[in-house]
N, C-alpha and C positions, 0 to 999 in steps of 0.2 A: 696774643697772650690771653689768657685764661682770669676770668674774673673770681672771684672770693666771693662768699655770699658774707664771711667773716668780715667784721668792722676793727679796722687792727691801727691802733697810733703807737710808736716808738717816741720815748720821751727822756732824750737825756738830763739827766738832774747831777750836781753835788753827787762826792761819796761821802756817805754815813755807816758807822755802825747801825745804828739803831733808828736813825730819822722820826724820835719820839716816842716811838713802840715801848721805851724804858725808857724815866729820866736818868739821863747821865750828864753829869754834869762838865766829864772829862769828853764825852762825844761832838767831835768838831766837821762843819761842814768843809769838807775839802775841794775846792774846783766848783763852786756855785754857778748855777747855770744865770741865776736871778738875784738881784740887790737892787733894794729898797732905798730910801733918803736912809733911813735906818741901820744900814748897812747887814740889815740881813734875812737870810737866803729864805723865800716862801716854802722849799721845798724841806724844811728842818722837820714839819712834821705831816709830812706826806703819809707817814703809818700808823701817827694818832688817832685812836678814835675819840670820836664826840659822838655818843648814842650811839651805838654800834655802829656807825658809818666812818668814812675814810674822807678828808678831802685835802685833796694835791695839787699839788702844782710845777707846771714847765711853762718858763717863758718860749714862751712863740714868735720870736723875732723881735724886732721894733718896734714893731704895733702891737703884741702883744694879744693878735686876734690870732684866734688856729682856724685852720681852714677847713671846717666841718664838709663840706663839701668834697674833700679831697679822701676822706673816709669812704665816705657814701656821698655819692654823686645825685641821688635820690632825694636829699634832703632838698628842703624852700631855704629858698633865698630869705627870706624873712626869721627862719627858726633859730634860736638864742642857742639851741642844745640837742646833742645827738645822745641817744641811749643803746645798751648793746653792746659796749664797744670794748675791744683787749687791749688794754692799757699796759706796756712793755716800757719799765724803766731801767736805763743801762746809764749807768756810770765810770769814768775812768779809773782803773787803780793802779793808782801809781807804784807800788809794789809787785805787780807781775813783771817775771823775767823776761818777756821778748814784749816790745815796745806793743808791736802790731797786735798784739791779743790782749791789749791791755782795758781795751772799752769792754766791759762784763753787764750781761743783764744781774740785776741786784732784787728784783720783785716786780710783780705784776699786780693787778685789778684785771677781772673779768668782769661784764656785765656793767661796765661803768657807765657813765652819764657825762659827757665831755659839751663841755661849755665853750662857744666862741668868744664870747670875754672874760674878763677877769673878776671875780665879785670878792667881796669885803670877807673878812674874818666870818666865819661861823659863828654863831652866838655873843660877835664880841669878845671869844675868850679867849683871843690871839691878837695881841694888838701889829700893831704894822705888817700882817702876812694877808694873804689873797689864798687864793683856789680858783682852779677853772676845770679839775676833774673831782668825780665823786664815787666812791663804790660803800659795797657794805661790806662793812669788815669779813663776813668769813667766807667772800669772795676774794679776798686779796691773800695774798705771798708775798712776805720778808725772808730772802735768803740770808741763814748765817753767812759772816764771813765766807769760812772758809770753805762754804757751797756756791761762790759767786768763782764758779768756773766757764759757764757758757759763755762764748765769746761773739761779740757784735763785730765785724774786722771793717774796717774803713776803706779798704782797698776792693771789697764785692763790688760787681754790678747793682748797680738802683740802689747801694747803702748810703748812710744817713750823710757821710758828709762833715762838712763844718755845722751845719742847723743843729739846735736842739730839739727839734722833729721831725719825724723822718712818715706823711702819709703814702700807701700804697697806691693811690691815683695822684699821676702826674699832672700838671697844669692845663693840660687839654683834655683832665676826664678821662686818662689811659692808665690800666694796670701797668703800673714796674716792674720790668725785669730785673725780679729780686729772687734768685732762686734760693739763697741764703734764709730766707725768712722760714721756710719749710721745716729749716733744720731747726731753729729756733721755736716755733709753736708747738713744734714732736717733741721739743723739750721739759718748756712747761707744760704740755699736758699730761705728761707719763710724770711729771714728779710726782711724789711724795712722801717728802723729806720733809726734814725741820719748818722749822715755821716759828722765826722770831717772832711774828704778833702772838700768836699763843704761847709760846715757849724765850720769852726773853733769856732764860736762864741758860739757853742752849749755846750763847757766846761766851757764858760766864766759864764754862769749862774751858773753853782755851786758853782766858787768865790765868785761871788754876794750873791748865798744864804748864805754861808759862813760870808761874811761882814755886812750881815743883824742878822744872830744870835748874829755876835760878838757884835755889837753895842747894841743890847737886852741884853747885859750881860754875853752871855751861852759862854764855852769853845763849838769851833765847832774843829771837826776834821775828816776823810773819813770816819772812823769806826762808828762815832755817826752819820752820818747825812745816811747809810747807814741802820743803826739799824730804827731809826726812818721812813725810808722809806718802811722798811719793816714792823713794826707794823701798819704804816699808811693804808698798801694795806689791814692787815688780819681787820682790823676795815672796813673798808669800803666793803671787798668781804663779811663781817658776815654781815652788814647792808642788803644790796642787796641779799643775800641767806633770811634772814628774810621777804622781798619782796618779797619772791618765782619768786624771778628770776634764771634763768639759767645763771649763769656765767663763762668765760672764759679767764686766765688769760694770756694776751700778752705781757705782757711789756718787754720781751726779744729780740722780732723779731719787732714789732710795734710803732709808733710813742705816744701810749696812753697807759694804765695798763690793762686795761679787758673790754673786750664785754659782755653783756648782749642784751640777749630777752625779747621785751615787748609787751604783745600781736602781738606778731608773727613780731615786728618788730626792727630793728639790733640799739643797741645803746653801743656808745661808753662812756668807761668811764676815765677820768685825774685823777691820786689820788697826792695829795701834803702833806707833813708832816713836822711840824714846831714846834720846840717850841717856837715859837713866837706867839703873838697873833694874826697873820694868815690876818693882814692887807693888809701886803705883800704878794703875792707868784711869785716867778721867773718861768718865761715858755719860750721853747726853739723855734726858728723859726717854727719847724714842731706842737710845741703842739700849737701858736695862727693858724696856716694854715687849721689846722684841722676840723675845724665847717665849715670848706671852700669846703669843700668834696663833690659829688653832694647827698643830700639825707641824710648828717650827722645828727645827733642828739647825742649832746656831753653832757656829766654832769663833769662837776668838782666839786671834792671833797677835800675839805679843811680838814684835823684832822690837827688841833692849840691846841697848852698849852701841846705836848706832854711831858712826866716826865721821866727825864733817871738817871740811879743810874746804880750803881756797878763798876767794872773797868777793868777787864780781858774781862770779860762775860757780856755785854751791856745791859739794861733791863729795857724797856721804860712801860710806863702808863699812865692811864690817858688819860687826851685828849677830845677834842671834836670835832666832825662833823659839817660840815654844807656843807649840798648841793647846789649847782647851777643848778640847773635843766635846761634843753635844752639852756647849756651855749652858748654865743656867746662873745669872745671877745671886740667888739664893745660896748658892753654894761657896760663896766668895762674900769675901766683906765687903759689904758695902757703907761708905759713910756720906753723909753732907758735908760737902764742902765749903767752909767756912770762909771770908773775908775781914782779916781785921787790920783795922786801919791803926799805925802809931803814931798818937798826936802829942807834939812836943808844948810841954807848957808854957807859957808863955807868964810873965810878969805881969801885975793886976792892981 
């Protein structure tokens, strides 16, 4: 097997919206890798910064040491910390439909600083939490939600397992047969997409969209509005395959869903999917910036009125297109989308 000159730790944590990047006060840790006497989880604000730095945390077993060595086999025996290093954290979500694809990476640190033990809050301003990795902030990635598609599977050769660390040398100092990991670092290196640490607000638009089905009537919830975005793309990539265009689908790593070729020249495409009547659609800082690009040519694709039945197994229909041909934001209303809370009074 072939050695990596890359320093790569896989850190499974809790799933969070936000893991501090925004106070929210409704954002709960789900599946905590780590608990305190406190009863809670170090990894709440693993996307906090304090001075523009980041610092996280994965418990590392029992001991709660990580095995620096098993990064980089280079290191001394005596060294408290390794720097350098790709820090990959993947979380359970319990809301994907097939079990086996349910472990998702959720953000990374590159360039990190990984500590073999545990040290104290940062400045004090976290009481009962720890750290034992650290990066600078605008080295790291918070994927939105509903960009937490790449998937860790538990079933590859040399994957992580039951541990909530998963190093690329094994206990005698030998690269893993992890061919999966490949797939995984081609991933996050080609993103560039959302980015909860700078763009909090870029979750906010799926509440909205949220509050705009509710008000249309429709039960919304992650699994439907996920289902619907996925029939939305195969409607719109059959549309544009009938165009005999050549298309290519990004919406994993990119701020838009697929590029196409048009007479030899590069256009992007936004796909939105509603079952509402498609008057409204929510778009994220990055998707109005985008026609902003030098030389961009965007189309946003609307499928409204889509139709969803069944209940385990999602299963949408229906629906209709409508194109925006060489969209430009400008052209269309744009408003802020507001949050307002109704609070019931209460006796005084």
């Amino acid at each position: 097997m072939i050695r990596t000159a890359r320093k790569i730790l896989l850190a499974r944590i809790g799933w969070m919206t936000f893991y501090g990047c925004l106070d929210d006060d409704h954002d709960r840790l789900v599946g905590g890798g780590s608990w305190n006497d406190h009863n809670q989880g170090s990894e709440l604000h693993n996307f906090k910064a304090i001075r523009a730095h980041l610092y996280g945390f994965v418990r590392a077993g029992k001991s709660g040491i990580l095995a620096l060595n098993r990064i980089d086999d280079s290191i001394a025996d005596e060294d408290d910390e390794l720097g350098g290093v790709t820090v990959i954290f993947v979380a359970t979500d319990r809301n994907a439909p097939h079990q086996t694809e349910r472990q998702r990476i959720v953000g990374w640190y590159k360039n990190a600083t990984v500590h073999r033990d545990c040290k104290a809050a940062p400045t004090g301003r976290r009481r009962h939490s720890h750290y034992n990795l650290i990066a600078n902030e605008k080295d790291a990635v918070l994927l939105p939600s509903r960009l937490r598609l790449q998937s860790i599977l538990r079933a590859k050769p040399g994957a992580m397992g039951q541990s909530n660390v998963w190093y690329p040398l094994d206990e005698n100092g030998e690269p893993r047969d992890s061919p999966w990991l490949a797939e995984a670092l081609a991933y996050m290196d080609s993103y560039n997409g959302d980015n909860l640490i700078e763009n909090p607000e870029t979750e906010l638009s799926q509440a909205a969209q949220t509050e705009l089905e509710k008000a249309a009537g429709f039960e919304s919830n992650q699994r439907i509005r996920n289902a619907v975005e996925e029939y939305a793309m195969k409607v719109v990539r059959r549309c544009y395959k009938e165009l005999r265009h050549d298309v290519e689908d990004k919406h994993k790593t990119q701020p838009y869903d697929f590029e196409c070729t048009e007479d030899g020249r590069l256009r992007y495409i936004e796909v939105k999917g509603t079952r509402t009547s498609g008057n409204q659609v929510l778009l994220t800082p990055n998707e109005v910036k985008l026609p902003d690009r030098k030389g961009a040519i965007v189309d946003l694709c609307v499928v409204h009125s889509v139709k969803v039945a069944g209940g385990k197994k999602i299963k949408c229909s229906g629906g209709k297109l409508v194109r925006y041909k060489n969209w430009h934001p400008r052209d269309h209303d744009l408003r802020t989308v507001s949050f307002i809370c109704q609070l019931t009074q209460s006796n005084s």
